[in-house]
C-alpha positions as CSV (number, residue, x, y, z in Angstrom):
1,X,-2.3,-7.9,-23.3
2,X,0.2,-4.7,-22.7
3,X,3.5,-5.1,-21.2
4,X,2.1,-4.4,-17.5
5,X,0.4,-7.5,-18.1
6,X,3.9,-9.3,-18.0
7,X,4.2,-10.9,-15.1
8,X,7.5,-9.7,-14.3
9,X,5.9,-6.2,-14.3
10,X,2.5,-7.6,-13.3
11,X,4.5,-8.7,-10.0
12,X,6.4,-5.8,-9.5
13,X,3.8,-2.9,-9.9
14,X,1.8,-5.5,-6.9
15,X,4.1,-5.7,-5.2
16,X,5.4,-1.5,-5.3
17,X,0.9,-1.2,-4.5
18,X,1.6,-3.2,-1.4
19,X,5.1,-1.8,-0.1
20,X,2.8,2.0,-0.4
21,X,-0.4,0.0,1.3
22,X,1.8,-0.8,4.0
23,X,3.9,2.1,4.2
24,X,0.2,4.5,4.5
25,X,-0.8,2.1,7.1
26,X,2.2,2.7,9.1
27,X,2.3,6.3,9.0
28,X,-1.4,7.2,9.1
29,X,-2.1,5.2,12.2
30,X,-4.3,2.3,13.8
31,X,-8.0,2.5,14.0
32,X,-9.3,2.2,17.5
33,X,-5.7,3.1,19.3
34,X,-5.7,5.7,21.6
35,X,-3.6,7.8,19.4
36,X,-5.4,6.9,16.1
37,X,-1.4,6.6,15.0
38,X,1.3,3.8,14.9
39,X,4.4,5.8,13.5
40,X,3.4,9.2,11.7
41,X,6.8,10.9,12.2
42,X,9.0,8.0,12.0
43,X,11.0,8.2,9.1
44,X,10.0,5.1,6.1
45,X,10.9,4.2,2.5
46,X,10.4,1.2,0.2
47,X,12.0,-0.5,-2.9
48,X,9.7,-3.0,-4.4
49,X,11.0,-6.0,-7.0
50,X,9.2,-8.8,-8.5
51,X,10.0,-11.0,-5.5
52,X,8.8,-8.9,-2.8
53,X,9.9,-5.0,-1.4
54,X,12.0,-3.8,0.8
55,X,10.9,-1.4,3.8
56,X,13.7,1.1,5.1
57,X,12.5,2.4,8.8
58,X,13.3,1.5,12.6
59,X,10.2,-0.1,12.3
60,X,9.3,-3.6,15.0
61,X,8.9,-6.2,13.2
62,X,5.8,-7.1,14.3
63,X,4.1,-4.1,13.7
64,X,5.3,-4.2,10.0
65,X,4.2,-7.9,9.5
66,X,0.4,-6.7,11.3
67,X,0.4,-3.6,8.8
68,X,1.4,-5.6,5.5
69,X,-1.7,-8.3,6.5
70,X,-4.0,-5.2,7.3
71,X,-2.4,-3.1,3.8
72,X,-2.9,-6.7,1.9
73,X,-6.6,-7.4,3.3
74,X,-7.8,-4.1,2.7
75,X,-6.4,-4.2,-0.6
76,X,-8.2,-7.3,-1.6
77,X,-11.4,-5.7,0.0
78,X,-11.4,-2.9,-3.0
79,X,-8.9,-0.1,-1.2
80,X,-6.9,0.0,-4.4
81,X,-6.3,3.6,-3.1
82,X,-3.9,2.5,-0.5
83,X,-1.3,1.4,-3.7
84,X,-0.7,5.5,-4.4
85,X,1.4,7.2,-2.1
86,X,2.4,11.3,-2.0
87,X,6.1,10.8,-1.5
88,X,6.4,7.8,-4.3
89,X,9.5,8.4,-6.6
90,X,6.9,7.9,-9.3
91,X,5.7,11.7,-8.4
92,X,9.3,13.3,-8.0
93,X,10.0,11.8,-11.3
94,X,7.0,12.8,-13.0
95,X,8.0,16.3,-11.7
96,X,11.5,16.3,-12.4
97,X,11.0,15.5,-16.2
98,X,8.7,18.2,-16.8
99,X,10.2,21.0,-14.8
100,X,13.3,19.7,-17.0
101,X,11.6,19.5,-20.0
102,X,10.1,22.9,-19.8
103,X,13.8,24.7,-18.8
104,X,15.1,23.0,-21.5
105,X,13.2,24.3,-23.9
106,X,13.7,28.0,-22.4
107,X,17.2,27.2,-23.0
108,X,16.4,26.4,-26.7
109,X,18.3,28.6,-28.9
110,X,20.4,30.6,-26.7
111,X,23.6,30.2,-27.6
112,X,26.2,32.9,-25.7
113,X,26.6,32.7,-21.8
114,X,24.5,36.1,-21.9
115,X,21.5,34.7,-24.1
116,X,21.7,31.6,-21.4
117,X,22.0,34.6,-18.5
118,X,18.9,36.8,-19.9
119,X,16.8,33.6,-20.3
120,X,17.3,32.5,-16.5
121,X,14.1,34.1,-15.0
122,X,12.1,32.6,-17.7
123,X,13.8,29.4,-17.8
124,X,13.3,29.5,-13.6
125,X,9.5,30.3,-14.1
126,X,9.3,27.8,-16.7
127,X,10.5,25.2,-14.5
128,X,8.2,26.1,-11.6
129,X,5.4,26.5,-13.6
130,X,6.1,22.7,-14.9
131,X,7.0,21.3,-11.5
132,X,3.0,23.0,-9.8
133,X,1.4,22.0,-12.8
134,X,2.6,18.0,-13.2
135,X,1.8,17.1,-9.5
136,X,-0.9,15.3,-10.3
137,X,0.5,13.7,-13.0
138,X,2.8,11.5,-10.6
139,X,-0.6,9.8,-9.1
140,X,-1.9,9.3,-12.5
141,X,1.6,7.3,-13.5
142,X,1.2,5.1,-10.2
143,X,-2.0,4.2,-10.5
144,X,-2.3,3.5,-14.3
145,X,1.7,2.3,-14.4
146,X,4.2,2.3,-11.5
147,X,1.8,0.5,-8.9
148,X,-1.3,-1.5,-8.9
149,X,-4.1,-1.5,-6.3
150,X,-5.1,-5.2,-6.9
151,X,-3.1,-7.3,-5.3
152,X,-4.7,-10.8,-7.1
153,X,-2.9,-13.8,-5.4
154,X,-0.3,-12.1,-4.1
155,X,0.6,-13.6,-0.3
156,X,3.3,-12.8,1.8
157,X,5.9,-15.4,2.6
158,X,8.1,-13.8,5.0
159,X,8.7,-10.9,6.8
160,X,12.8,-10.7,7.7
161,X,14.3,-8.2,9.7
162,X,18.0,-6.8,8.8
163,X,20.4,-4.0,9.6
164,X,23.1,-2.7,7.6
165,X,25.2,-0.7,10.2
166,X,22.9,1.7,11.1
167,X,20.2,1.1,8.9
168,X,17.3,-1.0,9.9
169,X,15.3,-2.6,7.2
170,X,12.7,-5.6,6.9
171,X,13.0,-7.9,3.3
172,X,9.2,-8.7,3.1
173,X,9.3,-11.7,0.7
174,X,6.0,-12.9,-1.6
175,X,4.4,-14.8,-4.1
176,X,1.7,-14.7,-6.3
């Protein structure tokens, strides 16, 4: 047993798979529509917790609840790959840390403003060459950590719409 096992975490990383199921499903489209898409362009985020995940978007609520049943069934059918998404915060951290990392260590030593000044195209290479290089490291971390593409029992519960001034937002509750 490993800590993702926990199911706290166990829960949570199901439920993160499902919010990004849902959330593909929305913004790649609907087989068999005249379009082939539901809301490509329509801005959408998520923020999963053990209980369930939230999805940000002026999204109907019946179109949500019909893509979170379609996200959840296709998930149980074996589309684990539905749980990765490209614009998870999983990847931008992933990123982030190495880019970091690696500017950091250009910085490593310098100690007067000019040192720090001289190093700045190597730290800015540095950087980039750490940001290109880790992006597919932030799949990696969502599929073996942040996110699971088995959903097990999970089952949704409820589906509630909400606005907070202008923000429209569903609270998609579940168990399992």
């Amino acid at each position: 047993m490993t800590i993702l096992d926990i199911r706290v975490f166990s829960r949570l990383r199901r439920n993160h798979g499902l919010e990004h199921a849902t959330i593909n499903i929305l913004s790649r489209g609907r087989p068999g529509s005249s379009t082939g898409q539901r809301f490509p362009s329509r801005p959408l985020a998520g923020y999963s917790h053990p209980g369930g995940f939230f999805i940000l978007g002026d999204i109907p609520t019946a179109d949500l609840r019909e893509a979170i049943s379609q996200a959840l069934a296709r998930m149980m059918n074996g589309e684990g790959s539905l749980a990765i998404h490209d614009h998870c915060g999983t990847n931008f951290v992933a990123s982030g840390f190495v880019a970091g990392l690696l500017a950091w260590l250009g910085m490593a030593g310098a100690k007067s403003k000019r040192d720090k000044v001289e190093r700045l195209p190597l730290v800015i290479a540095l950087a980039t060459f750490g940001f290109i290089a880790s992006l597919p490291l932030g799949p990696v971390l969502q599929k073996r950590i942040t996110t699971s593409g088995d959903p097990q029992e999970l089952s949704i519960l409820d589906v509630i719409p909400m606005k907070i001034g202008q923000i429209s937002l569903h609270r998609v509750i579940t168990q399992g």
